[in-house]
N, C-alpha and C positions, 0 to 999 in steps of 0.2 A: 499564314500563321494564325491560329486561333488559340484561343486560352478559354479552360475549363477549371469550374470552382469543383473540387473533387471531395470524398472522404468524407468524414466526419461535419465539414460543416454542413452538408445537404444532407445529411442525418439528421444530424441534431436541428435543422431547420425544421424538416418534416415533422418533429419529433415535438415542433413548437419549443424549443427550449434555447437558451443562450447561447451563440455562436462565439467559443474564441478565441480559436484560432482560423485562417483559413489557408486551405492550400491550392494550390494551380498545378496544372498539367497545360501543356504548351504540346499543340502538335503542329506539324509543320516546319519546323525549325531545326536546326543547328545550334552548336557552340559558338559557333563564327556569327551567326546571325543574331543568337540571342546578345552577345558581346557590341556587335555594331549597333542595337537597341540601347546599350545604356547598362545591359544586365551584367553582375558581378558574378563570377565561378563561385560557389562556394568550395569547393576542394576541385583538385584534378582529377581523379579518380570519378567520381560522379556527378550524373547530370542537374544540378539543381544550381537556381543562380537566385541571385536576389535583386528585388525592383530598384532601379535608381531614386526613387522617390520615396516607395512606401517601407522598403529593407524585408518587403515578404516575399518568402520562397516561391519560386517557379521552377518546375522541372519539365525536364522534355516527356512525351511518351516513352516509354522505356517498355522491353519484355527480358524477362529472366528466367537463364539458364541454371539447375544445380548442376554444379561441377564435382564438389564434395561431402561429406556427412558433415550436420551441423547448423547451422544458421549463417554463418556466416561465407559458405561455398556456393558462391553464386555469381554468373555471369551478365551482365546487361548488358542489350541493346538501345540507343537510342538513336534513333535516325527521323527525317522528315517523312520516314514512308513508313512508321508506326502509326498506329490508328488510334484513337482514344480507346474502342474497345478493345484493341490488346491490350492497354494501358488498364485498363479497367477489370481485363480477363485475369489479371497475374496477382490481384490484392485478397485479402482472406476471405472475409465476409460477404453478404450480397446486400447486407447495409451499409459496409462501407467501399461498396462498385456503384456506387452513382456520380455522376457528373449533372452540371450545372451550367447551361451554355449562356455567352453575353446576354442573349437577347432571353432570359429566363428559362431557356426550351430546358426539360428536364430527361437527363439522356440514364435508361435504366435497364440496361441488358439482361440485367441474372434477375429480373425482381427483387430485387429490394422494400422498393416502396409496399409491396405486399406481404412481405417478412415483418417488414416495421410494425404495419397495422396488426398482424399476427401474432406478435412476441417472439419471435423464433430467429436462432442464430443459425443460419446457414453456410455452407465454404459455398466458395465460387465454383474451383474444379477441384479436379485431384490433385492441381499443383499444391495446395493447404499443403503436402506435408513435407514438401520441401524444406518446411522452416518452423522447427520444432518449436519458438516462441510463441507462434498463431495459439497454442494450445493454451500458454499461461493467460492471452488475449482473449481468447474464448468464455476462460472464466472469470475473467476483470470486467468483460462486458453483459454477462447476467450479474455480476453482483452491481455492478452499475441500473443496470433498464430492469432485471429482473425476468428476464426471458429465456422463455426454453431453448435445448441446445437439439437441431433435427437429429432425429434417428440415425443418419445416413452419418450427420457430421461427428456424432459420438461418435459413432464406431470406426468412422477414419480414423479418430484423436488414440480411441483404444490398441487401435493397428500400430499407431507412431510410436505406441510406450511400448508396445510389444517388439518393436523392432530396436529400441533402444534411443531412437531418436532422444527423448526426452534427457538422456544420459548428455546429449552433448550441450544441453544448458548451462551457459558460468553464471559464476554466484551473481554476476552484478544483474545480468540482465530478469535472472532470479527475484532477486531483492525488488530491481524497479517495479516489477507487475506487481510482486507480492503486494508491496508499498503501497500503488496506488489500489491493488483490487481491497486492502484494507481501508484506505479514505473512501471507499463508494459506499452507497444507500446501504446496499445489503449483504456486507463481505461473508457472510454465511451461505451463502451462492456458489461464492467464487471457490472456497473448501469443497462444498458438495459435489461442484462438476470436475474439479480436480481427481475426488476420490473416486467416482464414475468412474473414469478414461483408465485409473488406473498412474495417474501422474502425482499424484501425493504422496504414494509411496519411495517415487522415485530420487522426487525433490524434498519433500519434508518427509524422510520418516520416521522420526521422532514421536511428530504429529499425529503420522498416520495410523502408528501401535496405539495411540491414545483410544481412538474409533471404536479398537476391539471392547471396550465397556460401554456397553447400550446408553448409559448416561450419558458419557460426554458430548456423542451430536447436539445433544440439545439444550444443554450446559451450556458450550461453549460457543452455539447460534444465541442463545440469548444474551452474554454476556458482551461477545464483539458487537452486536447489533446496541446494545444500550451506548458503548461509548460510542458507533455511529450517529445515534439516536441524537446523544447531548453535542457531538460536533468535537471529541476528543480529539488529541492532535497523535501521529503517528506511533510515540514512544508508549503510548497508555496500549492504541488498538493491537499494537503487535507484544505488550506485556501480557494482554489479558486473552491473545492469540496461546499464548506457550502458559499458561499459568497452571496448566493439566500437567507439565512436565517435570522430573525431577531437575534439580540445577546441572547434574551433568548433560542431560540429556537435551537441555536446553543451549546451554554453551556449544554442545555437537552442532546444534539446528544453528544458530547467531552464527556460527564461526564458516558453517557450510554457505551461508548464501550471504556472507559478510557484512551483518546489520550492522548501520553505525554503532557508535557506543555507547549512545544514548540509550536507545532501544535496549538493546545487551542488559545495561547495568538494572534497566528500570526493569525488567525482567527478572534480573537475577534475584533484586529485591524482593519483588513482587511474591516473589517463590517463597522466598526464606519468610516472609511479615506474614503469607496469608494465613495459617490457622490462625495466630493470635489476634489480628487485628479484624478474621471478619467473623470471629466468637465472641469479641472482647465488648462487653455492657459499661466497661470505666477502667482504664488502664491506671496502676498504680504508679507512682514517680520513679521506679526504678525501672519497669517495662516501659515508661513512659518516655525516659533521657536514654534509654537504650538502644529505641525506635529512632529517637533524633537523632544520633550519634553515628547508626549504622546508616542513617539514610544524607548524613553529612546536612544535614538542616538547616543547622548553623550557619553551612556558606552557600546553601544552596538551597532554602526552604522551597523552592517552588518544585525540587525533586518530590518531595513528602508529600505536595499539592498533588501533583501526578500518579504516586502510590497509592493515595485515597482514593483517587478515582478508577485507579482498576479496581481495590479491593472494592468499591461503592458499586461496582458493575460487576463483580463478583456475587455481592450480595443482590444483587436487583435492586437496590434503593433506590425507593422512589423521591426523596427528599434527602439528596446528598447534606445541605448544609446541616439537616439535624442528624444524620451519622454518627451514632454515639463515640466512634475510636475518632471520628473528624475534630468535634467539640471537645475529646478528652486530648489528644495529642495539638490541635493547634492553638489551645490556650497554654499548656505547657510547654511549649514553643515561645508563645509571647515571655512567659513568664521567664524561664532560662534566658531571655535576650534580653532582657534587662538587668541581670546579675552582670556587677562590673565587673570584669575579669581581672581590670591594672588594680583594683585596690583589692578584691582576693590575694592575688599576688606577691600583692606587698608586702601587706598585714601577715603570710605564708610563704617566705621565701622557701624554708626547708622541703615544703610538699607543692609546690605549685598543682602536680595535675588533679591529687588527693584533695587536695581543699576547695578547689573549683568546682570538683564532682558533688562533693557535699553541698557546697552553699546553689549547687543549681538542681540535684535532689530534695532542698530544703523550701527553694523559689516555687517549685511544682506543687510542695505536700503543702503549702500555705496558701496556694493560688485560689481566687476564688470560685466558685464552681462554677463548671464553661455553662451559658447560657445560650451558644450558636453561636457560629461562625460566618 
């Protein structure tokens, strides 16, 4: 029985960069044997167990069969008479077909380590299109490293959307790559080789009608790159992903690949606020508690927080906190949140919601002029 560190973390080893997660491949073994070690099953269905000490996965060698159209039609084998290289021959890339043996030895079949130093995403075999995901992976991993996609591997990826492959992706496993290839360095990547293969039309095409005006590539690479840039959190990068879209056309997109609802709503706003808010030199009290009101600020200011900064990476601003709709809408903010609502109230039993509106249109047009935020 031997055990190989596999995958990504002898990537990202080679790669000099922070390992962390790590995974094993176990060859040699059984279920029976790995169990008489100490190791836990993680399901029945498949081979991976976890260490009685450290709780990280180890899986057997394994080689895979498709059986059906799809990603999820597929047969494994794991036995003690799999090799690490079958184990290594059935994974997508040839940066991530390296193993990692106890004693350091570095076991590298497809080239890898010559891929890496190259920038280039390569498949392994022709098994890649067994598994229509590899393709959303393909492009999560240049907007991550930044690296070209081979010749050879396009045009596999093109053949799979030609055949429909790409058709049998559900929204979650969707949504996950989209998600993460939006948290990477360069999610403007991750769109481009999509549109390449021919797969952005299939999974966003919302999105992909956007394309048809010569502006928006480059729009919309500088706009998701800036909330990369500052370290935006999910619901901004994928507001300011759809912000080209009308709101139905946007709702299509959220509802096809099941964005939370965060995402969603801060989109949806995003849509409906951006002319006025990234033309806007000083918003008046009434555009001003209109912005609060529809973005629910009141109980949720930290939404509005979020809407700024797509619109802020809309506009390319280089100094969000002086943002003129930022400084104009978060001091009228402060200032609405100090109007007392119980003695409004009081003092107004007959109009409560009428009197409210007035004395926090009143709080605004009084406010003193925002100096920054």
């Amino acid at each position: 029985m031997k055990t190989y560190t596999v995958g990504g973390a002898v990537r990202d080893e080679l790669l000099g960069l922070p390992v962390q997660d790590r995974d094993y491949v176990v060859v040699g073994a059984d279920p029976a044997e790995m169990q008489r070690r100490g190791f836990r099953p993680v399901g029945a269905d498949f081979p991976v167990f976890l260490h009685p000490e450290t709780q990280e996965e180890y899986a057997l060698a394994r080689t895979e069969r498709k059986t059906a159209p799809g990603y999820k039609g597929f047969a494994f084998h794991a036995a003690p008479d799999v090799t690490l290289e079958d184990d290594l021959k059935r994974r997508d890339l040839t940066i991530n077909a390296m193993a990692r043996a106890e004693d350091g030895t570095l076991v590298d079949p497809h080239g890898g380590a010559k891929d890496l130093r190259a920038g280039v995403l390569r498949h392994v075999s022709d098994a890649f299109v067994e598994d229509p995901v590899r393709i959303l992976r393909v492009a999560r991993f240049a907007a991550r490293f930044g690296f070209a996609v081979a010749p050879e591997t396009m045009s596999l990826m093109q053949r799979m959307v030609r055949d429909g492959e790409a058709d049998a992706l559900v929204p979650e496993r969707v949504w996950q790559e989209l998600a993460r290839g939006l948290m990477e360095k360069s999610p403007a990547r991750m769109l481009a080789v999509l549109r390449e293969c021919g797969a952005l039309g299939r999974i966003l095409p919302e999105l992909d009608a956007t394309f048809d005006d010569p502006q928006v590539p480059e729009r919309l690479a500088r706009r998701i790159g800036l909330a990369a840039e500052r370290g935006y959190e999910i619901s901004v990068r994928y507001a300011a992903l759809l912000l080209d879209l009308d709101s139905d056309a946007a709702a299509k997109l959220s509802q096809r690949v099941n964005a939370p609802g965060d995402c969603r709503e801060l989109a949806r706003l995003a849509i409906l606020e951006r002319d006025q808010l990234r033309h806007a030199a000083e918003l008046d009290a009434q555009d001003a508690l209109s912005i609060i009101e529809r973005s629910d600020a009141f109980r949720r200011p930290e939404r509005l927080e979020r809407l700024l900064e797509v619109i802020e990476c809309d506009a390319g601003c280089e100094e969000p906190p002086h943002f003129a709709p930022r400084r104009s809408l978060m001091s009228a903010l402060q200032a609405v949140r100090r109007v007392d609502a119980g003695k409004v109230a009081r003092e107004n039993p007959d109009d409560i919601p009428g009197a409210l509106r007035r004395a926090r249109l009143m709080a605004i047009a009084e406010r003193q002029p925002p100096s920054g935020h």
